[in-house]
N, C-alpha and C positions, 0 to 999 in steps of 0.2 A: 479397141481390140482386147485390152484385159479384160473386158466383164466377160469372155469369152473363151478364158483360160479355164483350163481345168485341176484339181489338182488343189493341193495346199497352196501354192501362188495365186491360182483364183478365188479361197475362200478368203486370203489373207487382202487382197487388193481390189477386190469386187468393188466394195464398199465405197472405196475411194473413187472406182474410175464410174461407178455412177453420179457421187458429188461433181465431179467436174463436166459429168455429162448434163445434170440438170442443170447446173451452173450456167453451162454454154448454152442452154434451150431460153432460159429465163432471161439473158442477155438477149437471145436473138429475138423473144419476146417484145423485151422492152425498146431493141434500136427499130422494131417494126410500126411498135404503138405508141408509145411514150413518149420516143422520142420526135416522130413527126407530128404531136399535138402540141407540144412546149413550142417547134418550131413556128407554127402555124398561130399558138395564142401567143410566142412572144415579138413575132413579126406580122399580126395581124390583119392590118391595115396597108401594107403597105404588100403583103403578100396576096389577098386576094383581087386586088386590083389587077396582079400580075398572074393568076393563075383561070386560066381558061379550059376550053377540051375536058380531055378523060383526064387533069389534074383537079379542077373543080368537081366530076364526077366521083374520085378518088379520094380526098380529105372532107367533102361534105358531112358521109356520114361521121366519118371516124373524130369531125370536129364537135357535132351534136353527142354526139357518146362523151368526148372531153368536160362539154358544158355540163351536161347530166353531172357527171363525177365528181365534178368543179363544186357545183351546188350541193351536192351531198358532203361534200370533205366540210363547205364550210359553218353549214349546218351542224355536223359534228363538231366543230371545231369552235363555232357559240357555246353549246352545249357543255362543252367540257371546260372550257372557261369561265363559264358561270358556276362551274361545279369543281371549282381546283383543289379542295379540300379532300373531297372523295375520291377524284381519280389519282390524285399521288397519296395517299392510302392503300388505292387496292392496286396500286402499283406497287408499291412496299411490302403488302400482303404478299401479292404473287411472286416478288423476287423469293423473298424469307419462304414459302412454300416450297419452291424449285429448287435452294439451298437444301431444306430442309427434306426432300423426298432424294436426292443425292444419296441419301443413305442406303438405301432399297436398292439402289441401280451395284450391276455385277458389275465389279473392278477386280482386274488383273494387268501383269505387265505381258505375259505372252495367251493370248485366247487358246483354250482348249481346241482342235481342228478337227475335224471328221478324217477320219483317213480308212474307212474300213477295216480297222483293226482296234484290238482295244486288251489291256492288261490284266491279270490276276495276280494279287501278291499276297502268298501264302506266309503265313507268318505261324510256327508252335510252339508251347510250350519252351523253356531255355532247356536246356539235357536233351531233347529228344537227338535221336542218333538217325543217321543217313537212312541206315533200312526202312523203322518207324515212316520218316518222311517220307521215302519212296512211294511205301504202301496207302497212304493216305493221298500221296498225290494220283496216285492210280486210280483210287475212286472217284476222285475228282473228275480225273480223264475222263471214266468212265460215263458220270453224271454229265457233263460236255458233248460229249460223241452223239447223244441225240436230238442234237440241235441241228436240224436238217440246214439253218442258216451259216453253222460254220463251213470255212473253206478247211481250213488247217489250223491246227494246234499244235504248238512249239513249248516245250516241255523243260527249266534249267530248274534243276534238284542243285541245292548248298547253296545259289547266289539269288542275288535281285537288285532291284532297284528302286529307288526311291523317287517317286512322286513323278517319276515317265521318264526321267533325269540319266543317261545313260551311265551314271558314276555306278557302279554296283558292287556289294559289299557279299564276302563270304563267309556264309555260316551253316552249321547244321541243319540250324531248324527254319532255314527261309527257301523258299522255293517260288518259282513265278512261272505264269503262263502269258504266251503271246499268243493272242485267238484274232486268228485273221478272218472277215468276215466275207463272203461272195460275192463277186462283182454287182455293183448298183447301190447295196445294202449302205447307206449313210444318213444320216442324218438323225429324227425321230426314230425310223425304224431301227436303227443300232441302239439307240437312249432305250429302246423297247426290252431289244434281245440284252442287254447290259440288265437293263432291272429284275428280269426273270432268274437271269444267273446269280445274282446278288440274292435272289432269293432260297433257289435251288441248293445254295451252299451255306445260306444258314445253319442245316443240319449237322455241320462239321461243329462241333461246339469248343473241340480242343483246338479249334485253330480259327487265327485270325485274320480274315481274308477280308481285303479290299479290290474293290472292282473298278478301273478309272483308265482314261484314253492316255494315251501320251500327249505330254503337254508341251515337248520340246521337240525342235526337228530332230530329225535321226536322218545323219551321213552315212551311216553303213551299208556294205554292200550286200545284195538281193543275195548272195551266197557267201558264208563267212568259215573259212574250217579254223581254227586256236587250238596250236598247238605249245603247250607250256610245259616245265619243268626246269631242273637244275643243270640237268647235262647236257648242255650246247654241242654237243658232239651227235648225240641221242636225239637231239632234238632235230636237225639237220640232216640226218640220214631217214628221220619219218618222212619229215617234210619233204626230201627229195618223192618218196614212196608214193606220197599219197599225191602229189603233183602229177606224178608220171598216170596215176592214177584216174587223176580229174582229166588231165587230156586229154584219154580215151572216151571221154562220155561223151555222148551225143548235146551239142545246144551249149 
């Protein structure tokens, strides 16, 4: 039933619940074949004596198929014996290759996940001042808004985040975008819409933007209000406000 999940649980466990699904086919394989021809060649004689009907109709052929295979393994199996030199050679080769092509292969501790959505972390100049940022994130906006593929775009001017990492630091000149993409949209085609934008914003030269998916789950909730400051009093009397507030909405 996992390969059937959906969702980052299913991207994350897919993989697995088909190892154990080829797993169990390969077993049912071999207790099907395998293993009634070992029984047959290793009780022989003593077995066909006693098998008559649609049991000798049944192991016939699958005994002649054994023999075939029987005589092919052991034909290989001269062959490579008179030849011990070279096959543990290009044994050796091929381990030290498969070590050695290790290198090429992508390693991480948590995979990157499709999730429909994917990050912008704006980075300027040190001094630039909130306005400055503002106005440059605007074009940004701007440059975004005609991507028929986005759903919504979520806008935090002074903070960000590092590397998808919910820890997020504030500063004047950092600003990020959370660009949620429309239902269906994952996979290559997001890798698509990602490159284009990476590209479209090249032309920002005083600023340094990177484009990348989040790489950690995120607990947070589909609707989050943060309300912060010094006066615990102040801050308590919003909060009632804006509660009283949210109750009335619809959903």
């Amino acid at each position: 039933p996992i390969v059937f999940v959906e969702g980052i649980a299913g991207q994350l466990f897919k993989d697995m619940a088909l190892t154990v699904t080829y797993s169990l086919l390969a077993s049912l394989v071999v207790s099907l074949t395998l293993v009634p021809m070992l029984n047959a060649t290793l009780r022989r004689e003593n077995s066909r004596e006693r098998m008559t009907g649609w049991l000798k109709f049944l192991f016939k052929p699958v005994d002649k198929l054994y023999d075939k295979f029987h005589l092919a393994y052991k034909k290989i199996q001269d062959i490579s014996f008179k030849h011990k030199i070279t096959i543990f050679v290009t044994v050796i080769a091929l381990f030290v290759t498969a070590i050695f092509m290790t290198r090429f292969m992508g390693k991480e501790l948590i995979p990157v996940i499709s999730q429909g959505e994917f990050l912008i972390n704006a980075e300027f100049q040190p001094g630039t001042s909130l306005k400055e940022n503002a106005a440059i994130i605007a074009d940004i906006s701007e440059s975004l808004k005609k991507y028929d593929e986005i759903d919504s775009i979520y806008e935090l001017i002074g903070k960000g985040s590092r590397g998808g990492i919910s820890f997020q630091e504030e500063r004047e000149n950092l600003s990020e975008f959370v660009i949620r993409l429309k239902p269906g949209i994952l996979g290559k085609e997001e890798d698509r819409i990602m490159d284009r934008v990476r590209a479209d914003l090249e032309k920002f030269p005083t600023t340094k933007i990177k484009v990348y998916k989040p790489r950690l789950f995120s607990f947070k909730a589909p609707l989050e209000v943060v309300v912060s400051g010094n006066n615990l009093d102040k801050i308590k009397q919003i909060s009632d406000e804006l509660l009283e507030k949210l109750r009335g909405a619809d959903g």
